[in-house]
Structures are given as structure tokens and as C-alpha cells.
Chimera marker file (.cmm) of the C-alpha trace (Angstrom):
<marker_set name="trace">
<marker id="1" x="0.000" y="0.000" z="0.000" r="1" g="1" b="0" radius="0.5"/>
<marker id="2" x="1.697" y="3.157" z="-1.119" r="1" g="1" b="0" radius="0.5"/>
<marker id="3" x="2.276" y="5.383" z="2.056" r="1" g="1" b="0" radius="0.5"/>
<marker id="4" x="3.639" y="8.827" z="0.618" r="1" g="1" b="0" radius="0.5"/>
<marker id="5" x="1.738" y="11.443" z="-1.343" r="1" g="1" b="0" radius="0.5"/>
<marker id="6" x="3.828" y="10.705" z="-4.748" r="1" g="1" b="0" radius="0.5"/>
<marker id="7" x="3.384" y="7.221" z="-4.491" r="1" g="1" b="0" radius="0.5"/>
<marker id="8" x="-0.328" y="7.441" z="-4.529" r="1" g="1" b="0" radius="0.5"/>
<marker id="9" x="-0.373" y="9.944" z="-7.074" r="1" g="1" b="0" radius="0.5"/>
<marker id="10" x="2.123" y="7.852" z="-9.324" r="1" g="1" b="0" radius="0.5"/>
<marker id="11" x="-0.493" y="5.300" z="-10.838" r="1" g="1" b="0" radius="0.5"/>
<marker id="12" x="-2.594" y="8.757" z="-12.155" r="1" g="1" b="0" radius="0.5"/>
<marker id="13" x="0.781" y="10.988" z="-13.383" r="1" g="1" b="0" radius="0.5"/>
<marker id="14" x="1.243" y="7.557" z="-15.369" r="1" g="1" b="0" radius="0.5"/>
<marker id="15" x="-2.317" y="7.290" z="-17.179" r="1" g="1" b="0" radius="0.5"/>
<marker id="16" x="-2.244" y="10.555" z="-17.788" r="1" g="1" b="0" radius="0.5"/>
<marker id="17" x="0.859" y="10.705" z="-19.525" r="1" g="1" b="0" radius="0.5"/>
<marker id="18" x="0.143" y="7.616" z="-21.517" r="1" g="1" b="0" radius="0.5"/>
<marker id="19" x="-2.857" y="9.316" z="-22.703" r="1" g="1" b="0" radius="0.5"/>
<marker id="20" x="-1.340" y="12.217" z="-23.774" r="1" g="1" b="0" radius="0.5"/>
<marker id="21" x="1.139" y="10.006" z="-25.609" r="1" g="1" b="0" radius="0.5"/>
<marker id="22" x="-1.417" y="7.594" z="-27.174" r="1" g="1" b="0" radius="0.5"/>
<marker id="23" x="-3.647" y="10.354" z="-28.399" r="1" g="1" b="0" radius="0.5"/>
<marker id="24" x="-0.763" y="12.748" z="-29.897" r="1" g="1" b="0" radius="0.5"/>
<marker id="25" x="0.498" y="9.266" z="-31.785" r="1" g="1" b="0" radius="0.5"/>
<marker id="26" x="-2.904" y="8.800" z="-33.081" r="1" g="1" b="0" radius="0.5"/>
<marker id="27" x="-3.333" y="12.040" z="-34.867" r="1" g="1" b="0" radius="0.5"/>
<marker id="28" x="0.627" y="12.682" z="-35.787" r="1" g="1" b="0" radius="0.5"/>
<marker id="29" x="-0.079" y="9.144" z="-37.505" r="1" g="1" b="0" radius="0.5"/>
<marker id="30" x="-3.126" y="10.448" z="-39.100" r="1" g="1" b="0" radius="0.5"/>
<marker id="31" x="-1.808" y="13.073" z="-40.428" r="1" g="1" b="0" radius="0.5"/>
<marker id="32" x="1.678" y="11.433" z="-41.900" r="1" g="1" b="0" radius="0.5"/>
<marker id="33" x="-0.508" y="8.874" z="-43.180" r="1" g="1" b="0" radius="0.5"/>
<marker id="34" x="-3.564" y="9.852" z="-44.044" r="1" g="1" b="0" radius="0.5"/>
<marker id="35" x="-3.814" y="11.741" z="-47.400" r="1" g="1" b="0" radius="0.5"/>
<marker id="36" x="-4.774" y="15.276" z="-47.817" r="1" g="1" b="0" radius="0.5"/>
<marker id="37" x="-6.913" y="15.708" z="-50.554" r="1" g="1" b="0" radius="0.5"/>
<marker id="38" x="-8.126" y="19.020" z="-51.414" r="1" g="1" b="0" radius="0.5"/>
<marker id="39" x="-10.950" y="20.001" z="-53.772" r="1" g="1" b="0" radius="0.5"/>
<marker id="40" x="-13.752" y="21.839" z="-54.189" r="1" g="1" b="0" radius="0.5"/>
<marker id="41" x="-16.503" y="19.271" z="-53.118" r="1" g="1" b="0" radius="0.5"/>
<marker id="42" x="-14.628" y="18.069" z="-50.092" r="1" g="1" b="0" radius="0.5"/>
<marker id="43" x="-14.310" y="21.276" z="-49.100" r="1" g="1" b="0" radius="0.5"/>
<marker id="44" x="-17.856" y="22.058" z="-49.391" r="1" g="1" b="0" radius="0.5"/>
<marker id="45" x="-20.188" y="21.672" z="-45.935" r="1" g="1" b="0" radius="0.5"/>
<marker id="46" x="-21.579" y="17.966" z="-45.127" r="1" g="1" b="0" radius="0.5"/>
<marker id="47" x="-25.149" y="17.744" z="-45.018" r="1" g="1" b="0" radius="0.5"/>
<marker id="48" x="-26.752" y="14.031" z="-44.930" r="1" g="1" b="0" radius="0.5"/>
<marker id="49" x="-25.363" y="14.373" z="-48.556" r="1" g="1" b="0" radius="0.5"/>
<marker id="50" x="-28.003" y="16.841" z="-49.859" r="1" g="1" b="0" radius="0.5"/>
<marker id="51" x="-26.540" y="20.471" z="-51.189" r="1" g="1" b="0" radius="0.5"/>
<marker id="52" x="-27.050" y="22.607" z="-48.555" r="1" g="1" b="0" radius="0.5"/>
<marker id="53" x="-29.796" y="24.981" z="-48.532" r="1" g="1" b="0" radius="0.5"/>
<marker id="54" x="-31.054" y="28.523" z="-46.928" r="1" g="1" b="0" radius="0.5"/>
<marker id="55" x="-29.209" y="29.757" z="-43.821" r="1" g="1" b="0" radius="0.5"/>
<marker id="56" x="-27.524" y="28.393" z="-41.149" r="1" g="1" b="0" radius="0.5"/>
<marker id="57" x="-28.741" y="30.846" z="-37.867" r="1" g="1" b="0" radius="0.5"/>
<marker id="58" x="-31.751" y="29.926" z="-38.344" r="1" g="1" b="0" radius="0.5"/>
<marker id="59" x="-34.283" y="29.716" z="-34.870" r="1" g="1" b="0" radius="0.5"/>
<marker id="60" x="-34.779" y="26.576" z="-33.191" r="1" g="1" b="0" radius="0.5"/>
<marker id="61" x="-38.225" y="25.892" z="-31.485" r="1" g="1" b="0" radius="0.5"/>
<marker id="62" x="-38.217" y="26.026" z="-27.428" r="1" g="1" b="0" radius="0.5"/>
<marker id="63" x="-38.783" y="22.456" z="-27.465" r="1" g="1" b="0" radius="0.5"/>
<marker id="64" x="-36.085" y="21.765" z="-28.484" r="1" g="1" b="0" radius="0.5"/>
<marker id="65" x="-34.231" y="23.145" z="-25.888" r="1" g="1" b="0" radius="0.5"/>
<marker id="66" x="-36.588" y="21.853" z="-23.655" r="1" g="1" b="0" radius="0.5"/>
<marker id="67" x="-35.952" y="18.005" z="-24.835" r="1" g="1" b="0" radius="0.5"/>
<marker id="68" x="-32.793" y="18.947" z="-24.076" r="1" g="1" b="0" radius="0.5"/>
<marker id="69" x="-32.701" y="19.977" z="-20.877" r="1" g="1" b="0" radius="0.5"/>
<marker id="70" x="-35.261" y="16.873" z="-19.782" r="1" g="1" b="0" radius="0.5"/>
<marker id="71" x="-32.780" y="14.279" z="-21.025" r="1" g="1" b="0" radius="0.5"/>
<marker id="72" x="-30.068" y="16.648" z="-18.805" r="1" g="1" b="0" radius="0.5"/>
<marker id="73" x="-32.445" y="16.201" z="-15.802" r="1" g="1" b="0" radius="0.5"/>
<marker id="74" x="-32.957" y="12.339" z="-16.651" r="1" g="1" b="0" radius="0.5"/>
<marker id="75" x="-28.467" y="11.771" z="-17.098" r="1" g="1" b="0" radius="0.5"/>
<marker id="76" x="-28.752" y="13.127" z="-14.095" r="1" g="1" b="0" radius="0.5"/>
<marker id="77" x="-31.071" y="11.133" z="-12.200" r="1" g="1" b="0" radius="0.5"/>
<marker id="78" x="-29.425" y="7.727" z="-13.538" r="1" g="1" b="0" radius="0.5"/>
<marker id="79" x="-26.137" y="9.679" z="-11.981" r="1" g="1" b="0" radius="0.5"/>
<marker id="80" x="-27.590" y="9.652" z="-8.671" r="1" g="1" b="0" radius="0.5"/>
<marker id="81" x="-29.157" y="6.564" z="-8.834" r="1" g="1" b="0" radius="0.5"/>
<marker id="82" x="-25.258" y="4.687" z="-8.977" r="1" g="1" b="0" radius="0.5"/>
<marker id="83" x="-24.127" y="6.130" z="-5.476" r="1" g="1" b="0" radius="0.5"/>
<marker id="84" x="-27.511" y="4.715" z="-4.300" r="1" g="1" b="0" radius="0.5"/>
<marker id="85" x="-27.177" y="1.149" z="-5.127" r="1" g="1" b="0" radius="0.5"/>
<marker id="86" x="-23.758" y="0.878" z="-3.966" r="1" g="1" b="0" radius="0.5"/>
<marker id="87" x="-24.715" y="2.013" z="-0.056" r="1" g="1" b="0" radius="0.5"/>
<marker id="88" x="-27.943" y="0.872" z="-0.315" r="1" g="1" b="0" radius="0.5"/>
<marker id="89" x="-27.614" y="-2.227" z="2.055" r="1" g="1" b="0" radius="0.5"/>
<marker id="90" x="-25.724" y="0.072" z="4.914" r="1" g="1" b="0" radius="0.5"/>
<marker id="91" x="-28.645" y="2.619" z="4.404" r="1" g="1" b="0" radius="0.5"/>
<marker id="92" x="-31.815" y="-0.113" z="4.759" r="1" g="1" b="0" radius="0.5"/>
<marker id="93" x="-35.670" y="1.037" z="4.650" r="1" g="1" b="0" radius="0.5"/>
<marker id="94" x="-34.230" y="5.089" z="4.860" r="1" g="1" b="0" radius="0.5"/>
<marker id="95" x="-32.743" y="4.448" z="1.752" r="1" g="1" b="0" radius="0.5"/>
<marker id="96" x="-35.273" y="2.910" z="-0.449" r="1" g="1" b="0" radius="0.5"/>
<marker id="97" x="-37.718" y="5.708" z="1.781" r="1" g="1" b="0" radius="0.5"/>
<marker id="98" x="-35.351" y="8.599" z="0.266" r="1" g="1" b="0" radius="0.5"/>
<marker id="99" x="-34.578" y="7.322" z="-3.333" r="1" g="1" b="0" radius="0.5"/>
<marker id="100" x="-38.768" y="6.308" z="-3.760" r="1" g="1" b="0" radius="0.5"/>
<marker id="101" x="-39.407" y="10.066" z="-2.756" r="1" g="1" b="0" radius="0.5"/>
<marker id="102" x="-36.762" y="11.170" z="-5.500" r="1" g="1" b="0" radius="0.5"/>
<marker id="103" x="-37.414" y="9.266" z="-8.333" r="1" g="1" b="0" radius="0.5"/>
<marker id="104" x="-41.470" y="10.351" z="-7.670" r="1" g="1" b="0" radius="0.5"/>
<marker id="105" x="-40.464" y="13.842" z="-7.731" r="1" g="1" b="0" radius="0.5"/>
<marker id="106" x="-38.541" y="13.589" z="-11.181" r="1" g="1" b="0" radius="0.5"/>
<marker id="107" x="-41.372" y="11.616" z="-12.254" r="1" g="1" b="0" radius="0.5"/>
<marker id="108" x="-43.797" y="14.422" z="-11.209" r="1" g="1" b="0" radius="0.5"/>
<marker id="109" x="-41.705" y="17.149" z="-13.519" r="1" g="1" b="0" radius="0.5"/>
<marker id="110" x="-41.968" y="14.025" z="-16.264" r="1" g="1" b="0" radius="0.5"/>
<marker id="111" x="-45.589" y="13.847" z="-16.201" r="1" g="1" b="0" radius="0.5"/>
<marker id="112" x="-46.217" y="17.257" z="-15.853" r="1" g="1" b="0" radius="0.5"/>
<marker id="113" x="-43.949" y="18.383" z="-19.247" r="1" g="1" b="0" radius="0.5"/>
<marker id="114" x="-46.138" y="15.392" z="-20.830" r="1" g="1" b="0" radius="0.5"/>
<marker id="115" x="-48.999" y="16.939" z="-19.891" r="1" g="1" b="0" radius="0.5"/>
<marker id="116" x="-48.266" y="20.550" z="-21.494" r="1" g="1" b="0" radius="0.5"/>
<marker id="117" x="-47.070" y="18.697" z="-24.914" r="1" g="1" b="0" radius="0.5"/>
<marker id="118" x="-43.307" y="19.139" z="-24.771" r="1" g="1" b="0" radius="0.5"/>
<marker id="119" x="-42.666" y="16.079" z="-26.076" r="1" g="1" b="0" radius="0.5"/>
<marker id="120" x="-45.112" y="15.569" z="-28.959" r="1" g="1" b="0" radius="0.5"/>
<marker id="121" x="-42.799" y="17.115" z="-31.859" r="1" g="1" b="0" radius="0.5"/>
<marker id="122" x="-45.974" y="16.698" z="-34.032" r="1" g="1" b="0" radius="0.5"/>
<marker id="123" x="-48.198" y="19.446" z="-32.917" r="1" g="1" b="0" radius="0.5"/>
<marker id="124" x="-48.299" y="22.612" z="-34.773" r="1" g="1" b="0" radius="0.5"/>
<marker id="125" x="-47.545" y="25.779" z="-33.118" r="1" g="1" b="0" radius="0.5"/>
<marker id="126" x="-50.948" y="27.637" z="-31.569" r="1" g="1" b="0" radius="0.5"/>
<marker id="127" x="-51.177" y="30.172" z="-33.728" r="1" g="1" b="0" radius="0.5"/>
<marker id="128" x="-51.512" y="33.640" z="-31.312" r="1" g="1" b="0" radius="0.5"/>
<marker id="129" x="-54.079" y="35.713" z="-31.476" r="1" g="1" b="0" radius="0.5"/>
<marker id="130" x="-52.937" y="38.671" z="-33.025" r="1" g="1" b="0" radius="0.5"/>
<marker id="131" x="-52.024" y="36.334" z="-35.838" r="1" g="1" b="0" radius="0.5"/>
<marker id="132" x="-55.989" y="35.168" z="-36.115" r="1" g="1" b="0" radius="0.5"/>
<marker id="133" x="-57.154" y="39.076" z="-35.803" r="1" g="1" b="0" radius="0.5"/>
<marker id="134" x="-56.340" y="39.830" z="-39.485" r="1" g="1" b="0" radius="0.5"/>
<marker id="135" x="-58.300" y="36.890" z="-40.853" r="1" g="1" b="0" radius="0.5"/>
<marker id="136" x="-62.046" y="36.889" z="-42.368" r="1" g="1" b="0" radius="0.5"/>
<link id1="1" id2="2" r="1" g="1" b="0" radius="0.2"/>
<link id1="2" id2="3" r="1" g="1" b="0" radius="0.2"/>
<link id1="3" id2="4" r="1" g="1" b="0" radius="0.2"/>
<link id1="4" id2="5" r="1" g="1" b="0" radius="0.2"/>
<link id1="5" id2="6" r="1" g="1" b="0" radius="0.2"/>
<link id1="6" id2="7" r="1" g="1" b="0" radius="0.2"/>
<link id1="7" id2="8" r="1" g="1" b="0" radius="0.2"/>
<link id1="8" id2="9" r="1" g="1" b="0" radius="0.2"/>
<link id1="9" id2="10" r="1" g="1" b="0" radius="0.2"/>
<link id1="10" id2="11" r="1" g="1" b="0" radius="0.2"/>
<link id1="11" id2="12" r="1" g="1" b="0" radius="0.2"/>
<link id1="12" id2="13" r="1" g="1" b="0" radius="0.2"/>
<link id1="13" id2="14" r="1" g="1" b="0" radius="0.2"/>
<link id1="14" id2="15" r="1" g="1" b="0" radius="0.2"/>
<link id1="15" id2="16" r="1" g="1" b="0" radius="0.2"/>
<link id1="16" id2="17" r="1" g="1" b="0" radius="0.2"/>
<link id1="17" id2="18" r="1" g="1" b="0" radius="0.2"/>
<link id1="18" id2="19" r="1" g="1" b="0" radius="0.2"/>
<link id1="19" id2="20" r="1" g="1" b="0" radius="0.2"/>
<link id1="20" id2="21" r="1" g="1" b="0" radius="0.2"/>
<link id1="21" id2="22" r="1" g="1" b="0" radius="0.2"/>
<link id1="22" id2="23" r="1" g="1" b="0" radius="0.2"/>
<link id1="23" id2="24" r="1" g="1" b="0" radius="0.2"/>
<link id1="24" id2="25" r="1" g="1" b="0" radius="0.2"/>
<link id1="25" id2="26" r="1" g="1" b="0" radius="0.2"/>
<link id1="26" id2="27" r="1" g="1" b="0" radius="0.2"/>
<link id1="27" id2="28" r="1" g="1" b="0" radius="0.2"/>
<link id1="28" id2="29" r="1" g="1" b="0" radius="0.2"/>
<link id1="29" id2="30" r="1" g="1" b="0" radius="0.2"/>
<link id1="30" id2="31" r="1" g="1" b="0" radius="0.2"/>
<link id1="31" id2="32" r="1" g="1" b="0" radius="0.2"/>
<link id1="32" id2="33" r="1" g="1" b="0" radius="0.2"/>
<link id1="33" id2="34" r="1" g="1" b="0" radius="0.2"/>
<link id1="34" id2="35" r="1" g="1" b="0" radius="0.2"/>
<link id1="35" id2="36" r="1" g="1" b="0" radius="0.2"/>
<link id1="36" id2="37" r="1" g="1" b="0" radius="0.2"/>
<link id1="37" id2="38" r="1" g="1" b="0" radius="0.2"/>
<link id1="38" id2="39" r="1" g="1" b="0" radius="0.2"/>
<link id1="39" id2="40" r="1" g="1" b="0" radius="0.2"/>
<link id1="40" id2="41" r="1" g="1" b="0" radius="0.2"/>
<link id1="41" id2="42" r="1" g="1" b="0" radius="0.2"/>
<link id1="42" id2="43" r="1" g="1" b="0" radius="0.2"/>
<link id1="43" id2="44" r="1" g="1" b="0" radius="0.2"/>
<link id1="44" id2="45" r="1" g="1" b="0" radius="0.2"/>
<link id1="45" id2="46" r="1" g="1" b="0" radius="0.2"/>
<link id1="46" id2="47" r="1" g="1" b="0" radius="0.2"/>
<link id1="47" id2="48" r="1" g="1" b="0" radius="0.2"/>
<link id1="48" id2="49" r="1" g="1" b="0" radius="0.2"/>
<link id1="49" id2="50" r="1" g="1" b="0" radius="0.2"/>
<link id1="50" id2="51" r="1" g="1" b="0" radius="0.2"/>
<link id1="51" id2="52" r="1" g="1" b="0" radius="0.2"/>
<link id1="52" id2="53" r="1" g="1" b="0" radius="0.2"/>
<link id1="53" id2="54" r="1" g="1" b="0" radius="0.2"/>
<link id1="54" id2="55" r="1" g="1" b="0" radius="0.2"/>
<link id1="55" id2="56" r="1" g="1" b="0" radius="0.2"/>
<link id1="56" id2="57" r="1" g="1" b="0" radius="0.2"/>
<link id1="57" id2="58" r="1" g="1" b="0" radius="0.2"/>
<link id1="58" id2="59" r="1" g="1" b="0" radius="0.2"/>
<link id1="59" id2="60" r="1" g="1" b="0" radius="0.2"/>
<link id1="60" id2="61" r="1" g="1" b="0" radius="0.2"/>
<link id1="61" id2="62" r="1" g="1" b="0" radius="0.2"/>
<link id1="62" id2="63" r="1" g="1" b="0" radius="0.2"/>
<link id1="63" id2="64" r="1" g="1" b="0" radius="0.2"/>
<link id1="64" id2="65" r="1" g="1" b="0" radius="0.2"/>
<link id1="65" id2="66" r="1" g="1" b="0" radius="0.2"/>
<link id1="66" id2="67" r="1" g="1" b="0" radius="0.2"/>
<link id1="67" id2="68" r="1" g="1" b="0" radius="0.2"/>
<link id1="68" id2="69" r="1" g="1" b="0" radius="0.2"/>
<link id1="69" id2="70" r="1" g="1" b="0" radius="0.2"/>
<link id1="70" id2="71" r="1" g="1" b="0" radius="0.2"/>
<link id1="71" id2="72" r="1" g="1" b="0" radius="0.2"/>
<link id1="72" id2="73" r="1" g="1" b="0" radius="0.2"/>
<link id1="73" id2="74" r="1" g="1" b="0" radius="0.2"/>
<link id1="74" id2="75" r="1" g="1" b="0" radius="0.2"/>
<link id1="75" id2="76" r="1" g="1" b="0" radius="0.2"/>
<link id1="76" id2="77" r="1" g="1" b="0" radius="0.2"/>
<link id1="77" id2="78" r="1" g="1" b="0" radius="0.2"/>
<link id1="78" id2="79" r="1" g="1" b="0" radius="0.2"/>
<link id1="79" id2="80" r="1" g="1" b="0" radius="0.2"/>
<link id1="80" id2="81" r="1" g="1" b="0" radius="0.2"/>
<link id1="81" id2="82" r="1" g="1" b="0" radius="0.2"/>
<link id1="82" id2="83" r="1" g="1" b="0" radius="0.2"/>
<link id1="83" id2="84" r="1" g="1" b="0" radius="0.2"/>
<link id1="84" id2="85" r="1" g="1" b="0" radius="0.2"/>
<link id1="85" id2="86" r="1" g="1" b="0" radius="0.2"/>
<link id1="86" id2="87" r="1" g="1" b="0" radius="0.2"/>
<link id1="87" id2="88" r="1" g="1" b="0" radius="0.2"/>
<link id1="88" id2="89" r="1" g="1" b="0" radius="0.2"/>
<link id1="89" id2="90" r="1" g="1" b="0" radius="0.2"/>
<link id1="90" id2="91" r="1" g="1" b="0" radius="0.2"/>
<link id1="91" id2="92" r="1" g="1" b="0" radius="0.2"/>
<link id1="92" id2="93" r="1" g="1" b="0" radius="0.2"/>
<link id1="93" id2="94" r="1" g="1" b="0" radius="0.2"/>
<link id1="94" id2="95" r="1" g="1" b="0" radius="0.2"/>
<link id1="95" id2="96" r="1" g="1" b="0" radius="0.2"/>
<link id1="96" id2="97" r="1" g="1" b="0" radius="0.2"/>
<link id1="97" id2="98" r="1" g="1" b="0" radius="0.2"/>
<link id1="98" id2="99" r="1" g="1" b="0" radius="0.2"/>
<link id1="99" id2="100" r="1" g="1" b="0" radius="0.2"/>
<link id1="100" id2="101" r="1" g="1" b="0" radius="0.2"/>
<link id1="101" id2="102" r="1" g="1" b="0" radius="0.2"/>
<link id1="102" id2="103" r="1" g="1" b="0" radius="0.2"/>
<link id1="103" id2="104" r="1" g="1" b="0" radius="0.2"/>
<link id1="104" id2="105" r="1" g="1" b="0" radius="0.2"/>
<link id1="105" id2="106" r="1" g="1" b="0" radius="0.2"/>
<link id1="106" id2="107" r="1" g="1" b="0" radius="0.2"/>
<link id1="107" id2="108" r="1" g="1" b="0" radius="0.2"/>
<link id1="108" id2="109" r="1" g="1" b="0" radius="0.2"/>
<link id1="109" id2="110" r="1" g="1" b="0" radius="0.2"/>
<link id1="110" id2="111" r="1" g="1" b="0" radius="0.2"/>
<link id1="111" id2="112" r="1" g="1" b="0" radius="0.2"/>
<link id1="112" id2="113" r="1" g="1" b="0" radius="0.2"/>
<link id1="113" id2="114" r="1" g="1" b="0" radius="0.2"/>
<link id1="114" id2="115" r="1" g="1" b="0" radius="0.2"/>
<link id1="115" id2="116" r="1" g="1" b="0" radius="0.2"/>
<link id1="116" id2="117" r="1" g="1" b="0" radius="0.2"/>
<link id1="117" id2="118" r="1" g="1" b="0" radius="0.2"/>
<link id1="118" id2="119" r="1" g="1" b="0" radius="0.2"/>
<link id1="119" id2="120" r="1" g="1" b="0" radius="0.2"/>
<link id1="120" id2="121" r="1" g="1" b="0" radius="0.2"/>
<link id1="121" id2="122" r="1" g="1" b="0" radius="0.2"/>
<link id1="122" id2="123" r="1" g="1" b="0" radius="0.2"/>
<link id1="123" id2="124" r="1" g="1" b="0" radius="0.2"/>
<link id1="124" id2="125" r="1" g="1" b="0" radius="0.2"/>
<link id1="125" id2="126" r="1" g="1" b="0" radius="0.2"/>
<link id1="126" id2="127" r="1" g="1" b="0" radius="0.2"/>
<link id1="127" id2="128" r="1" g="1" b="0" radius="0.2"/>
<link id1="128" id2="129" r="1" g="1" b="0" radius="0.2"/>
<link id1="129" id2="130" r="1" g="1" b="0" radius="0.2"/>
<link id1="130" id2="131" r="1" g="1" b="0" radius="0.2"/>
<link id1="131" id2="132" r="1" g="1" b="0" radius="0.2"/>
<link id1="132" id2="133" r="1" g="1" b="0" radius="0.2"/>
<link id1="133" id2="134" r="1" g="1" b="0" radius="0.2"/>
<link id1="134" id2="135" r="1" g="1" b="0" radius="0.2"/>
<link id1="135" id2="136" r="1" g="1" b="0" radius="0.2"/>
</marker_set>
């Protein structure tokens, strides 16, 4: 069992550096290798292969960024769910008590972003009404 401060951090200085080392081989040997072939349709922007179109700020609906930050919240519950299960038999019943009461509560925020349509990508837009005032 390594007693002093290097000798514990030793085993990560090590990985580290042979990280460094693998991953600065593996793109020097790219680029010595690999060949560098320049024209004008490589150069052009990859788009599932169609020829891009229109421009490229346009605006992103809000549910998008809402899908987003729900599958943020979920990586995060399934984060907190690991430290659980590994002191869940020292814990017991006040475990399972406190885990139950946090998984209901993400579940709550689930259902209730269900609810207002979030996550149905199908629905139109509700058109406002000062859109509807101009019609006939």
C-alpha cells in the first residue's frame, strides 16, 4: 500500500501521460498517413449528402431546448441513482424511503412536461391571437 503522497499519485501521473502520448500518436499518424486531398466538393459543408440549402442561424423551437434539458435532468437522475445502489444495504428502509421520494419527484416534472405537450414534436404551433385578428 503506497504510504507517501507521490506514491499514490504515481499510478494517475502515469495514465495521464500515456494518454497524452497515445492520443498525440494517433493524430501525428493520421496526419503522416492519411492523405490530404483538397478540392472543391470536399471542401464544401456535409449535409446528410443533400446540397445545402437557406441559412444556417436559423431559430430553433423552445422544445427543443426543452428536450434537451429533460434528457439533462434524466443523465442526471441515472447519476444519482449509482451512489444509491452501492450504499444501499448500509442505508436499509431510509434508503429505499429517500430514493422512492426522488425518483417520484422527477417523475412528477416528467408527467407534468407530458402533460403541457413538450414532447409531442408533431403538434403545430398555436397560432396567437394577433395572428388570427387579421383573418375573415
Amino acid at each position: 500500500m503506497p504510504t507517501s503522497l507521490p506514491e499514490q499519485w504515481l499510478p494517475v501521473l502515469m495514465q495521464s501521460v500515456l494518454a497524452l502520448v497515445i492520443a498525440c500518436a494517433l493524430v501525428g499518424l493520421s496526419f503522416l498517413i492519411g492523405r490530404n486531398v483538397k478540392n472543391r466538393v470536399k471542401d464544401m459543408p456535409y449535409e446528410c449528402g443533400i446540397e445545402p440549402t437557406g441559412d444556417a442561424r436559423e431559430r430553433f423551437s423552445v422544445k427543443f431546448y426543452l428536450v434537451a434539458m429533460l434528457f439533462i435532468l434524466f443523465d442526471i437522475e441515472a447519476i444519482f441513482l449509482y451512489p444509491w445502489a452501492v450504499v444501499y444495504k448500509q442505508l436499509k428502509m431510509f434508503a429505499f424511503v429517500e430514493m422512492l421520494a426522488f425518483v417520484a419527484l422527477v417523475m412528477a416534472g416528467f408527467f407534468f412536461v407530458w402533460k403541457k405537450g413538450v414532447l409531442d414534436w408533431a403538434q403545430t404551433e398555436r397560432e396567437t391571437p394577433a395572428k388570427t385578428e387579421g383573418r375573415g
